[in-house]
N, C-alpha and C positions, 0 to 999 in steps of 0.2 A: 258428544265430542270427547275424544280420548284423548290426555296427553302423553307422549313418548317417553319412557323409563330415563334416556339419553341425559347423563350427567349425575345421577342418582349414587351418593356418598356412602361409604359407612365409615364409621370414626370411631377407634380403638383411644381412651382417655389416657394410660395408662402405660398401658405394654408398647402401645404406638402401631399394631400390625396396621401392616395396609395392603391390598393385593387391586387387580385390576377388576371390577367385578362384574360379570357376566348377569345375577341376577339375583332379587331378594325377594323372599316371603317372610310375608309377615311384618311387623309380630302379631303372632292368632291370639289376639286378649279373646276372654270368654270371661263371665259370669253367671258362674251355678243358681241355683236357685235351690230352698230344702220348703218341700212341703208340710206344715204344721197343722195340715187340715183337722179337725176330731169329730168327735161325737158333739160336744157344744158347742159347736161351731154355729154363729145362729148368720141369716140372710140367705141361706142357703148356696155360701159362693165358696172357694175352695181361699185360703190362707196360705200365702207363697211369699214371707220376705225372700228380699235378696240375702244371698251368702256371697262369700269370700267372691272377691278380684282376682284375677289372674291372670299374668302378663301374656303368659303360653311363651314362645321360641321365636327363634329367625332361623331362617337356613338362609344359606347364600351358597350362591357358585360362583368362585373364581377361578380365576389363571392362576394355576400352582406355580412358583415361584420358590425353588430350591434354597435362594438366598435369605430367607425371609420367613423363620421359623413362628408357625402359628402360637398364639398364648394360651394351648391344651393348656396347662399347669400353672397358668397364672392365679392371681385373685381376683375377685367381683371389681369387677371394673366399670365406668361408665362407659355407654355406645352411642352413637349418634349416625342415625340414618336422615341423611337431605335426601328428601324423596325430588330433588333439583329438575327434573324433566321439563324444557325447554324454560328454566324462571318462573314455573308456576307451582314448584315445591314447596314445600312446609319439613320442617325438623322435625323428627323425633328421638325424644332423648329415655334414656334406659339403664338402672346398674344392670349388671349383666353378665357371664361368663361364657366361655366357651367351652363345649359339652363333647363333642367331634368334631376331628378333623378327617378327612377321605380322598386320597388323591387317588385320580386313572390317569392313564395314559391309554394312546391307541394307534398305531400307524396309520401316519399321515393326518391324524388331527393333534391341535394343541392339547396341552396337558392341563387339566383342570383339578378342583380338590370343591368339595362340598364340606360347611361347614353347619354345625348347631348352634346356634348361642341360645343360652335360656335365660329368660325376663326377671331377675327374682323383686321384684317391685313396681311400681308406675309408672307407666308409657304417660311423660308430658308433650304436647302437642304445641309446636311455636309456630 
């Protein structure tokens, strides 16, 4: 059973942006791994701690909104994504900046703008 995106926040700490938002990815956390495997390596099994954390990005698409000047050029700011879809969302919260901003236009569709925000720390989960 799948819940509906419908209601789904994102929340600028800071700068305040807010646009109407069509869609979010992410954030793509990943964690590396470095292999330490050797020569006396005994059990005969490979040696892989974990390395670094890493929050990865968001993109979103919104409704570009001329009045409402995006925070390219601000500072690390905190974000909060209510993944809200019908009341059965959870927060996530993130410092974070905004990396791009990308607006089209098209006749006879709305005007949109794609944005980056990069993670520089831990996605907490409420």
């Amino acid at each position: 059973m799948g819940t509906d995106g419908h209601g789904t926040t994102v929340t600028f700490g800071t700068s305040g942006f807010s646009a109407n938002l069509i869609s979010v990815d992410g954030p793509s956390m990943e964690r590396g791994s470095i292999d330490s495997t050797h020569m006396g390596t005994t059990a005969a099994h490979s040696k892989i701690p974990a390395a670094l954390y890493d929050g990865g990005q968001v993109n979103l698409t919104i409704e570009h909104d001329g009045s409402d000047d995006p925070p390219i050029d601000q500072a690390v700011e905190t974000i909060a994504i209510d993944w809200g879809g019908q009341g059965a969302g959870y927060i996530e919260s993130f410092s974070g900046f905004m990396t791009n901003y990308s607006r089209n236009a098209a006749i006879g569709e709305r005007m949109q703008a794609t944005a980056t925000l990069q993670v520089t720390g831990e996605v907490s989960q409420a």
